[in-house]
C-alpha positions in Angstrom: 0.0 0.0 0.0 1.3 3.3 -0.9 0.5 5.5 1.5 0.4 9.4 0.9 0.3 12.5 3.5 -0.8 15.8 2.7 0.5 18.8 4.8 1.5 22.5 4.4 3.7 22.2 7.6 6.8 22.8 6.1 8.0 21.6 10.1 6.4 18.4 9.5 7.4 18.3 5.6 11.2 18.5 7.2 10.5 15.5 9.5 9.4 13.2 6.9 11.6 14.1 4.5 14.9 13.8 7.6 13.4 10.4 8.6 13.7 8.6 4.9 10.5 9.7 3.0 9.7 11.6 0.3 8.1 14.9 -1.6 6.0 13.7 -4.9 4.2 16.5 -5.5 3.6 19.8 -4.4 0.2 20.9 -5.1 -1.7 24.2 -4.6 -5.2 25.6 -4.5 -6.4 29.2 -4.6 -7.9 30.5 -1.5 -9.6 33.9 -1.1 -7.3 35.3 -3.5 -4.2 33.3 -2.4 -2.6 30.5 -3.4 -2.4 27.4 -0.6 0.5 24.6 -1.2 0.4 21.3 0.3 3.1 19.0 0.2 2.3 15.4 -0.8 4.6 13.2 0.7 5.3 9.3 0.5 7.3 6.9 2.4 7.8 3.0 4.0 7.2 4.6 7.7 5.2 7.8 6.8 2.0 6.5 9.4 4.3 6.3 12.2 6.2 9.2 11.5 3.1 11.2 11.1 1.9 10.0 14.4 4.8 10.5 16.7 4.8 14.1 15.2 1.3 14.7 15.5 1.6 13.3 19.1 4.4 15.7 19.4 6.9 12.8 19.8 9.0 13.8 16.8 12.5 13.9 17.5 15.1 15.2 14.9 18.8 17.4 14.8 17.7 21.1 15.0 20.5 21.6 12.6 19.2 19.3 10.3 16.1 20.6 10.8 16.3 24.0 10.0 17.8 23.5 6.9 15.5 21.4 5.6 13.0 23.7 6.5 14.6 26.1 4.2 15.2 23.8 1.4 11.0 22.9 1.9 10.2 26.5 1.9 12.2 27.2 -1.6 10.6 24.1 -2.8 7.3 25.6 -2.0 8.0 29.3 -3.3 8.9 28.3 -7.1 5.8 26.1 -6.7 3.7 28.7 -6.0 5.2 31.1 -8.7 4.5 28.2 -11.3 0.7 27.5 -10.1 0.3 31.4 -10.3 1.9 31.8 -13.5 -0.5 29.1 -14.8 -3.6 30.5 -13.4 -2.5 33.8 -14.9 -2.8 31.8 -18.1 -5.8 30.5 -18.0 -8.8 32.2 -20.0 -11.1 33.3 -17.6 -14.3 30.9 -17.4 -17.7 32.1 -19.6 -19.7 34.8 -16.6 -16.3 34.3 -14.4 -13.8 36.8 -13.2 -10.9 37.4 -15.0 -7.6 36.1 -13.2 -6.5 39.7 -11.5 -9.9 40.6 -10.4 -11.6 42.0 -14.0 -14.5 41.0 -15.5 
């Protein structure tokens, strides 16, 4: 069974991904006006892993930590540039709203 989590966490993101999983997708939605990301993340362990962190059990170097952080943030930036971009490309929708708020 392959198992998937979905989380905009980038704290939690950086867990999985220090404890052997990893990102397939990142995936974003507009909401009110802004875009929301959500990591999609995959691994052998990723149940346990995301219960000990939701249990706030998760253990991990703060070092290690922190920079993957970062590295999930960047990830997460240049995805959101490229769902806006596309959105931005998109012909607006017959009776719809034009992507920057025109009709």
């Amino acid at each position: 069974m392959n198992i998937k989590v979905s989380t905009n966490d980038f704290y939690e993101t950086a867990y999985y991904l220090l404890n052997g999983c990893e990102v397939v997708d990142i995936a974003g939605v507009k909401v009110n006006g802004k875009i929301i990301c959500n990591c999609i993340i995959t691994g052998d362990n990723i149940s346990e892993l995301q219960l000990a962190y939701l249990n706030g059990k998760a253990e991990a170097n703060i070092l290690s930590l922190r920079r993957m952080v970062g590295q999930v943030s960047a990830w997460v930036h240049t995805a959101k540039k490229k769902i806006k971009n596309q959105l931005i490309q998109q012909p607006p929708e017959p009776g719809g709203i034009a992507p920057g708020g025109a009709a």
